[in-house]
N, C-alpha and C positions, 0 to 999 in steps of 0.2 A: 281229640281236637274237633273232629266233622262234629261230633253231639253238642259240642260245648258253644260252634257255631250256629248251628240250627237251636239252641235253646236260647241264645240270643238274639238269633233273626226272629222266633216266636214271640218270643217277649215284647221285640220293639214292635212287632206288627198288629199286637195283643194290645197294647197301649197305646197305638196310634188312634183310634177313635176317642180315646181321654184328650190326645193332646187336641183334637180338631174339639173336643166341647173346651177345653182350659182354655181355648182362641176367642169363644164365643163366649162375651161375659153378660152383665143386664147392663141396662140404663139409667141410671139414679135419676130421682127426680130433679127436676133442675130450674132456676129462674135465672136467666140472662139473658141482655142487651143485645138486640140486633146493632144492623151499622145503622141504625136510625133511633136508635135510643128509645125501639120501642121491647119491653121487656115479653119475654116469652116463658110460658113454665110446658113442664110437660102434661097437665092436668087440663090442659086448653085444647090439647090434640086426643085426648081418650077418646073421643064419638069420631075418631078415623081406626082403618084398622092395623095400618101401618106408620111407623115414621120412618123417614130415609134420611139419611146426613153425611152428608159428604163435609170432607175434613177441608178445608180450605184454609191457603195460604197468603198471604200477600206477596209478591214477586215471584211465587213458583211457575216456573215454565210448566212444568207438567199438569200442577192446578188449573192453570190456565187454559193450556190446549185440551184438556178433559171436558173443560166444563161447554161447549155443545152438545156432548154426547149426552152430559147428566143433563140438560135442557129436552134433548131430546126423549129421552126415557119418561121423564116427568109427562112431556105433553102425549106421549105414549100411551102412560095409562091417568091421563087426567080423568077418564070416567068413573074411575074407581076411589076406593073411600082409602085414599093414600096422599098423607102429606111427605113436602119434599121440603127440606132447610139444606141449611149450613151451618158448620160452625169452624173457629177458627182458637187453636188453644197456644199460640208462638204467642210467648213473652214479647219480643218484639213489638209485636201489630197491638199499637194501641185503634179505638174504634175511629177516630178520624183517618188514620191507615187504610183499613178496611172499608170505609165507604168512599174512599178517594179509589180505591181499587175496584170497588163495584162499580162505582161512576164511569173509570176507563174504559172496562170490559165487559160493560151493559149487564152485570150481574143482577137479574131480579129476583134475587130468594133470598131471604131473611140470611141475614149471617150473625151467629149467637156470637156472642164474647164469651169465650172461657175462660174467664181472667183469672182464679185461682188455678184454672186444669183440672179441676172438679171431677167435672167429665170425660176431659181426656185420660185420666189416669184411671178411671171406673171402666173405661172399654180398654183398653190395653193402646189406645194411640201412639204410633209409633211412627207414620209417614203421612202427607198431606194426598192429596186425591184418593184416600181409601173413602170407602161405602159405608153404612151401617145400615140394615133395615133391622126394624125392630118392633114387635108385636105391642102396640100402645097398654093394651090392659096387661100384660103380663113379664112388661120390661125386658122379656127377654130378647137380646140380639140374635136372630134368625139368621142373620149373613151380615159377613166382612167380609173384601174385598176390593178390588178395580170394576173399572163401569164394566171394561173389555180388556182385549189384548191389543189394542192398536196401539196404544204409547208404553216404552219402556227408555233404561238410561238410553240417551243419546239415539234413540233409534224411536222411530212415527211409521205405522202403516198409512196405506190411503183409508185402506176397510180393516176393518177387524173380522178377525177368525171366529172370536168364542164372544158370544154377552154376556159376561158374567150376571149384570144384576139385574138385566130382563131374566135370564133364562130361572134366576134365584126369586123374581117376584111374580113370574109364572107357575114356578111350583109350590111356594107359600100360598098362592091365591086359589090353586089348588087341591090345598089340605096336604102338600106333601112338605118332606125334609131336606133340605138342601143337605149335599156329601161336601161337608170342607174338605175334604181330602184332595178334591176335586179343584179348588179353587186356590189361585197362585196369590203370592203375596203381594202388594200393592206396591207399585212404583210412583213416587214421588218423593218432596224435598222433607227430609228428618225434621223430625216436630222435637224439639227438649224439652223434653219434662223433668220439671222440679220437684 
């Protein structure tokens, strides 16, 4: 019985760096609608060397209280050759939604329309306030994620403990590899995908 456990514990430990790369998918190319109806593709953003996209909701408490942090990160490393969007893939939120929601919450970053889910279903989207950075020439997704650990269900720090996507676009900008193992799964409101 003890072998039959420890060849199991191996197995799942042996496999766990599969599952942290099955987490991390590419980015298809893409052409959609900001909440200003100006269209966006990914062929616009190649002469950066990153893109970052935060999943954005309309009414999500969590989206909402997130987005100074992602504001801040952004003016962070504004000296660097890194662009920051949004994008928003809720069947719900059509695009007067979402700019009546930027308008509230003084949102100034392009927010994409994923009106088929294109894209959300191409990274594996699954909750709003997750991260993605992503290598522009080579689509692949380098990090998913939360900004931080400050917001979770029903519970807000003042500060956060861990940064997740500074500390993820310090070591990309670095030449190194982020450990998803390392990196918790994202708190915010479920995205349905179709």
């Amino acid at each position: 019985m003890f072998k039959q456990v420890m060849l199991g514990l191996g197995f799942i430990l042996a496999a766990s760096p599969l599952l942290a790369d099955e987490w991390l998918k590419s980015l298809p190319d893409f052409e959609l609608p900001d909440q200003h109806g100006v269209v966006h593709t990914l062929d616009e953003y190649r002469d950066r060397d990153l893109l970052v996209m935060y999943v954005q909701g309309v009414g999500c408490p969590i989206a909402r209280i997130a987005l100074p942090n992602y504001r801040e990160v952004r003016d962070l490393y504004q000296d660097k050759n890194i662009e920051f969007l949004m994008f928003n893939a809720n069947i719900q939120d059509d695009v007067s939604r979402i700019n009546r929601e930027a308008e509230e919450f003084g949102i100034d970053f392009p927010i994409l329309k994923d009106e088929g889910q294109a894209l959300a279903k191409a990274l594996g989207v699954e909750r709003t306030a997750e991260v993605f950075v992503v290598d522009t020439q080579t689509q692949q997704v380098l990090f998913r994620g939360p900004i931080n650990d400050q917001l979770g269900y029903e519970t807000q720090r003042n500060e956060a403990d861990e940064e997740y996507l500074k500390d993820a676009l310090d070591t990309i900008l670095a030449g190194g590899e982020v450990d998803m193992n390392d990196i918790p799964d994202s708190k915010g409101c479920l995205v349905a995908i179709f």
